[in-house]
N, C-alpha and C positions, 0 to 999 in steps of 0.2 A: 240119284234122288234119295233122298232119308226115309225111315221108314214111317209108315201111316202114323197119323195121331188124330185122336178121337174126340170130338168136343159136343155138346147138346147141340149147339145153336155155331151156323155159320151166317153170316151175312156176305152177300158180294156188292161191290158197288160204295164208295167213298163219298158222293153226293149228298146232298142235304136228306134225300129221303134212307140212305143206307146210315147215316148218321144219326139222324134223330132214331131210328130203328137199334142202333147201338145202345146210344141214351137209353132206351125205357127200358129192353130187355138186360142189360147191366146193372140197371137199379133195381131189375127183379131176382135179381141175384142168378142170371143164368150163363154168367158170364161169360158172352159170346167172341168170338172171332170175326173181326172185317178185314176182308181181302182186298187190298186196293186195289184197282180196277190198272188200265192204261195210262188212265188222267185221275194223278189222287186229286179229288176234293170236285171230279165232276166238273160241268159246263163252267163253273164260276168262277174256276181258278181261272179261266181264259177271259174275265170279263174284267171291268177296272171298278167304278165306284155302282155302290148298289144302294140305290134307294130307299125299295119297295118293301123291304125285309122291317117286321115292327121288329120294336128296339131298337130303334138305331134310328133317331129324329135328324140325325149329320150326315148318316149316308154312311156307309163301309164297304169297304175295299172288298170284292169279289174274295180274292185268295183268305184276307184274314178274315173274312166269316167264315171260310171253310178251317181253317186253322183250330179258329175257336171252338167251333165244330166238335174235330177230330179230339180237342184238350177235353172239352167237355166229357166225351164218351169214354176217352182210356181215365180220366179220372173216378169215373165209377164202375170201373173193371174191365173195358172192350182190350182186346187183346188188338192191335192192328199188327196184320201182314201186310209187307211191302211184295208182291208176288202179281202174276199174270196168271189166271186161270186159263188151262190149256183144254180139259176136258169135266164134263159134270155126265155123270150115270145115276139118275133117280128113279130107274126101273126097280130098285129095291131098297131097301130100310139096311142097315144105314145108308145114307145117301155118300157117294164116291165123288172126292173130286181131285182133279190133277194140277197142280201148279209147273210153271218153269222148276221150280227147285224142290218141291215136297209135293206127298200126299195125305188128305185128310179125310177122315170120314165126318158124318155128323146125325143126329136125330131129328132136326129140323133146319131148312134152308131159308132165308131170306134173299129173295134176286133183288139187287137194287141198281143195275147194272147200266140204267139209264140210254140215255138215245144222243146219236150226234145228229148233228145238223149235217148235211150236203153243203159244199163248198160250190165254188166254179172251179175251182181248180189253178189258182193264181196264188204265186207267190206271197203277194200282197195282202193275200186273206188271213194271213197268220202271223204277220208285221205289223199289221194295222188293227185287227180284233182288239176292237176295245177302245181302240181310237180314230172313231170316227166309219168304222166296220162292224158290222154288227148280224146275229142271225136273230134276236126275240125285240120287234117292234113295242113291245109293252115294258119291256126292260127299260130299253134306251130310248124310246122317243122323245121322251119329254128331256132329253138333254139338247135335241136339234129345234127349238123352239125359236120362229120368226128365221129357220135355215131350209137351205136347199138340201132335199131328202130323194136320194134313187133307191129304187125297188127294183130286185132284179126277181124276175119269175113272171109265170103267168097262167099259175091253178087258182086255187082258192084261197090259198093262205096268200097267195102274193097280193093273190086283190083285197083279202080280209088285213092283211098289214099295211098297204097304200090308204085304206081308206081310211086305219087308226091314226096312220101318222098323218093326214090332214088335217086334223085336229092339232098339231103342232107346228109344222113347217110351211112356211110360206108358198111352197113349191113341192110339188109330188112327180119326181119323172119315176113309170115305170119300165124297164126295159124287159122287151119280150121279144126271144130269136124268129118270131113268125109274125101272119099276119092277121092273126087271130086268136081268142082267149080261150084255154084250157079248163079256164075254172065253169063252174056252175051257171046258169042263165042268171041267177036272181044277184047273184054275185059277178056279174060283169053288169048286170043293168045298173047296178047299186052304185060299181066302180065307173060307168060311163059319164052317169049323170055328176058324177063328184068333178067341179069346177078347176079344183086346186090341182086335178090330176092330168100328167098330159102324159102321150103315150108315146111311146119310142119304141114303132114296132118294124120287126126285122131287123132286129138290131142285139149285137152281145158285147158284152163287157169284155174288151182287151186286155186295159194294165188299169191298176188305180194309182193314185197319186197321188202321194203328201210323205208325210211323217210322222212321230210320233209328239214331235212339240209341236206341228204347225194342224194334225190331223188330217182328216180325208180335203184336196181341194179340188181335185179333176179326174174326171174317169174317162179311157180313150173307147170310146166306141166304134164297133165295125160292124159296117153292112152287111148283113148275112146274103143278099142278093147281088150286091154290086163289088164288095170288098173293100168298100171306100171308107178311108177312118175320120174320124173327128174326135175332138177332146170336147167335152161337155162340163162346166162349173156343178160341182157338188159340193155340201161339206158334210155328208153323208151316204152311206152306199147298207141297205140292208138286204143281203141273199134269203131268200123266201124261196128258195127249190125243193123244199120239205126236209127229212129228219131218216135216218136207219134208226129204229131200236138195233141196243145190242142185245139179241137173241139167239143169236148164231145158236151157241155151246147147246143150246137148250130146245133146238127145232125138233121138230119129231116126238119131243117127251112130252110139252106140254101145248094146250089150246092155243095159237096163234091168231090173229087175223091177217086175211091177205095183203097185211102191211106190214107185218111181223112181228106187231106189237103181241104179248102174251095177253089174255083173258082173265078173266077172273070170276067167281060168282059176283051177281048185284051188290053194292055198297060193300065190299071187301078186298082182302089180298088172299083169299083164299082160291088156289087151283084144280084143277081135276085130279094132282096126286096130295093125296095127305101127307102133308106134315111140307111142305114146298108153299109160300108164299112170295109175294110178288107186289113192285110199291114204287114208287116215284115214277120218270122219263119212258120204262120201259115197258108201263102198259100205260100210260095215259098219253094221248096221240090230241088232247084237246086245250090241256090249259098249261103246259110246262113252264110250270113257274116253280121258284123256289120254294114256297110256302106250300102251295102245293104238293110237292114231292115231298116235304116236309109232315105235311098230314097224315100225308099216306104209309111214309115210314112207321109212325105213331102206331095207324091200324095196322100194318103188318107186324109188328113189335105185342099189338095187343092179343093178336087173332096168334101168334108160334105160343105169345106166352100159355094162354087158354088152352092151345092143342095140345105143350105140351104136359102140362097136369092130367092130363086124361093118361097118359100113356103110361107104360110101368120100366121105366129108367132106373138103371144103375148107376 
């Protein structure tokens, strides 16, 4: 490992919110460090075309809005590391962190470290992502419009995504391995009475099935009681089993909630240790969207710059 190197500002996390956090804090001349995460460029490098992002009235490719992203930030100074963060100590000023190949200190930290989604655990989930597989119903729905749409899960996000996407697809199969709903009272009464929705319960997703030219076209289901399979017509499959923040590195140092999302004071990215801010996927558990984690970069970018003029740096 080389030896420590010292910078005001680190950021971790390559997504739209550790991104735009690059942007502002490089334009304030504090020329920060971003660590690329596991996945440079966050959830979107895995997606295909993106809408929902203003500027862009055609739509743009998941990966080259993170692309443009990343050009954006190293053009006004972000240093990018290509590196795996192994360990973070912010029990004391400067803050320590470990990489696969180096170590770095810093005066302020940016976590932008974002959240995955839960898989089933199939093959197919990582062949097909993007094509006709999908884990953000607001993302993608509106591309399966007048199509057959499955929902796999059965909390509240499963029934809160089944009920968005009937608003587009002709047909809402949800599949749920029991024979009854996990999610909320008011949120399965909401999902019962929706017409478009039919339920496929005791039942899990085996293989999915298509391609990438032809997309999702069948998913084999199997009886969780009987074991008995069937192939069921879809031309979409969205997994709704919920999200990990990634907070691992950082449990125990700072405020979590019992889903591991980190905390924050009201309307900020400000945490319980000074000079540590916090922004996109990895504390918000409610709206993950891009623009969103995009905002949030923005205030945690604004809230390191503010803390750090207060401080007396060399």
């Amino acid at each position: 490992m080389s030896a420590s190197s010292h910078h005001h500002l680190i950021i971790l996390g390559s997504g739209p919110a550790g991104l735009t956090a690059a942007v502002y804090t490089a334009r304030a001349n504090l020329a920060p460090v971003l660590i690329h995460g596991p996945l440079p460029g966050g959830q979107l490098t895995t997606t295909t075309e993106v809408e929902n992002f203003p500027g862009f009235p055609e739509g743009v490719m998941g990966p080259d809005l993170m692309t443009k992203m990343e050009a954006q930030a190293v053009r006004f100074g972000t240093t990018v590391k290509v590196d795996t963060v192994t360990s973070i100590d912010i029990s004391k000023r400067p803050f320590t962190l470990k990489t696969n190949s180096a170590s770095f200190t810093c005066d302020a930290l940016i976590v932008a470290t974002g959240a995955a989604p839960k898989l089933i655990g199939l093959p197919e989930e990582k062949t097909l992502m993007g094509y006709g597989v999908s884990t953000c119903a607001t993302c993608d729905g509106a591309f399966f419009r007048n199509k057959i749409i499955m929902v796999v899960g059965g909390g509240d996000s499963a029934c809160e995504e089944a009920n968005f996407l009937s608003r587009f697809g002709s047909e809402v199969l949800l599949v749920h391995r029991r024979d009854s709903l996990r999610a909320s009272k008011i949120m399965q009464d909401r999902l019962l009475k929706n017409p478009k929705v039919k339920m496929l319960w005791n039942s899990q997703v085996k293989a999915i099935h298509g391609s990438k030219e032809t997309g999702v076209t069948e998913v084999t289901i199997v009886d969780t009681q009987t074991n008995a399979e069937r192939v069921v017509k879809t031309d979409a499959v969205f997994v709704a089993i919920g999200h990990t923040p990634n907070s691992m590195l950082l449990k125990g140092q700072l405020a979590m909630d019992e889903n591991g999302y980190i905390t924050t004071q009201p309307d900020s990215s400000i945490t319980g240790v000074a000079g540590v801010f916090v922004c996109g996927d990895v504390k918000d558990h409610v709206y993950r969207q891009a623009i969103t984690a995009a905002g949030t970069g923005c205030m945690a970018a604004m809230d390191a710059e503010r803390w750090l003029e207060t401080q007396e740096l060399s």
